[in-house]
C-alpha positions, 0 to 999 in steps of 0.5 A: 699242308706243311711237307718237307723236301731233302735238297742235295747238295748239287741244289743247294746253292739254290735254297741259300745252302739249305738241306731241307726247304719246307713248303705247302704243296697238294701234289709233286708237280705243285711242289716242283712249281713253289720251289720254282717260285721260291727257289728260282731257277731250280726247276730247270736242274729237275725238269726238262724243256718239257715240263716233265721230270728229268730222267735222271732224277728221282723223287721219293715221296715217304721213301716211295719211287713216284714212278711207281705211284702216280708221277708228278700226279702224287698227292702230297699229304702235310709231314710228307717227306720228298726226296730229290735224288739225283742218279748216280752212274759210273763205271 
């Protein structure tokens, strides 16, 4: 189950500079743990000591929040689109 993640550019140095990493996951949280193994080093930008996402950090999964589906729990289906997208703040 093929699914395609959009890398930002603070990421980036961690996927050889690539914008879009593909990869087989049934869930976000499966996701998070292959672009560890792939990608070492990644998750400790997107997840806390914990485990859990940062609070900072947004996934969207075909444009939907997580928060608002089931979280690190979000089934993943292959052609899913995931976001990761980093919070802006500023004043």
């Amino acid at each position: 189950m093929s699914v395609v993640v959009l890398i930002p550019p603070a990421l980036q140095k961690f996927t050889n500079n690539q914008a879009k990493f593909e990869c087989d996951a049934e869930s976000v949280g499966d996701l998070i743990v292959v672009l560890e193994d792939k990608c070492p080093g990644i998750k400790s930008r997107i997840c806390n000591e914990s485990g859990q996402i940062r609070q900072f950090i947004n996934f969207y999964v075909n444009s939907e929040d997580i928060r608002l589906l089931s979280k690190e729990q979000t089934k993943l289906q292959s052609g899913d689109e995931v976001s990761i997208v980093p919070a802006v703040a500023g004043g």
